[in-house]
C-alpha positions in Angstrom: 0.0 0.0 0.0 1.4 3.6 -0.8 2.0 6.0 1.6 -0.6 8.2 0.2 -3.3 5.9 0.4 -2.0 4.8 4.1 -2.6 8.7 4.6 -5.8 8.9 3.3 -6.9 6.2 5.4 -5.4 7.4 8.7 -7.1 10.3 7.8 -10.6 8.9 7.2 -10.5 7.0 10.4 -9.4 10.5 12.2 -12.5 12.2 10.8 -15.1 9.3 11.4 -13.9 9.4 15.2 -13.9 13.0 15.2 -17.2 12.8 13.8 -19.1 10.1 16.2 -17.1 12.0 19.6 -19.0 15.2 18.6 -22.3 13.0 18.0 -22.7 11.8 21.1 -21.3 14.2 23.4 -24.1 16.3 21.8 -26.6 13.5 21.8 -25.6 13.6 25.8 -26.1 17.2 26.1 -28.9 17.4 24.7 -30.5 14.6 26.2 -29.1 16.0 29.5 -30.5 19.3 28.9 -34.3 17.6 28.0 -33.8 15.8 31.4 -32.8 19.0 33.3 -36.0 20.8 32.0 -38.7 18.5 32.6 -37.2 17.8 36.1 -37.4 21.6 37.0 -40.8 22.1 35.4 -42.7 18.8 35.9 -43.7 18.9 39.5 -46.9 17.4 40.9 -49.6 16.2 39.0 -48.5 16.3 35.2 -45.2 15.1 36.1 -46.2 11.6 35.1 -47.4 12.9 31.8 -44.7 14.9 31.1 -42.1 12.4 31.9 -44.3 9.8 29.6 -43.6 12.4 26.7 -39.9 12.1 27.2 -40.0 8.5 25.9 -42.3 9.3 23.4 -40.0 12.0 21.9 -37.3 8.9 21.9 -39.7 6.0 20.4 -38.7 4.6 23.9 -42.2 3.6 25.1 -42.0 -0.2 24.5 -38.5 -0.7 25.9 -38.5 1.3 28.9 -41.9 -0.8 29.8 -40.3 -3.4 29.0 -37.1 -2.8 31.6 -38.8 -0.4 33.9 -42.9 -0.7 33.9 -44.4 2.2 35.8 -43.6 5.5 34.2 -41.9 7.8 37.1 -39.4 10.5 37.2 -37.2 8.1 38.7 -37.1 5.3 36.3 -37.1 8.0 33.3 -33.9 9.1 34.8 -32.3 6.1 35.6 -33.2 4.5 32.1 -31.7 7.8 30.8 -28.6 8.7 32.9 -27.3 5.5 34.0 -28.7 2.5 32.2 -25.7 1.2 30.8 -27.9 -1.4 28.2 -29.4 1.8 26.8 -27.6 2.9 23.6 -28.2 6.4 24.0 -28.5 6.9 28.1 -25.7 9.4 28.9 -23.7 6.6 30.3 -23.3 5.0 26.8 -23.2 8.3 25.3 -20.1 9.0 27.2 -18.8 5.9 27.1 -18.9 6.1 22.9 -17.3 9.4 22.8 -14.5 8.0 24.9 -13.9 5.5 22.8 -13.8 7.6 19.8 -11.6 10.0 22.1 -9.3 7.3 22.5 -8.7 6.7 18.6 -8.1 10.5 18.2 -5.9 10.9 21.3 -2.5 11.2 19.0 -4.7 14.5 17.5 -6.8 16.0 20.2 -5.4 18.6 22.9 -4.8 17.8 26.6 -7.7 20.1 27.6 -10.3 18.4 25.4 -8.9 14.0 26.5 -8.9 15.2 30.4 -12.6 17.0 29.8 -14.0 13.5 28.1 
């Protein structure tokens, strides 16, 4: 293989890292953000409803039943912060930029690896 096309490839795999670290660290803060809002204004009554919506926003309905049951602030959160079998909890969002993180480490600054 040329050098050239080793380049081109080194550089491919750089930008599709690149690419899925920014996707889900801003799949996580948006998500985190969603979270953060409907905790602050969902007390009391139409908390239940509101927190229902959340899943429904993800197409999440049948597998958060399915893991969780009852729809609560609680479970919502847990299934969203810290369920690690949930693709796109921030937990596994995290966890994915990491790992991209750790492919791009020869190319990324000091400030952004200690921050992710």
């Amino acid at each position: 293989m040329s050098e050239t096309r080793h380049a081109d490839i080194t550089l491919a795999r750089y930008a599709s890292a690149m690419f899925w670290m920014g996707r889900h660290l801003e799949r996580a803060e948006n998500l985190a953000r969603l979270l953060d809002i409907i905790h602050t204004f969902s007390p009391g009554a139409r908390g239940e409803q509101n927190w229902q919506s959340v899943l429904a926003i993800h197409c999440d309905e049948a597998v958060f039943a399915g893991r969780y049951g009852q729809v609560t602030g609680e479970n919502v959160l847990k299934f969203y912060i810290t369920d690690t079998e949930h693709p796109n909890s921030l937990t596994s969002c995290v966890r994915q930029a990491r790992v991209n993180a750790t492919q791009l480490r020869a190319v990324i600054g000091v400030e952004m690896w200690v921050q992710i």
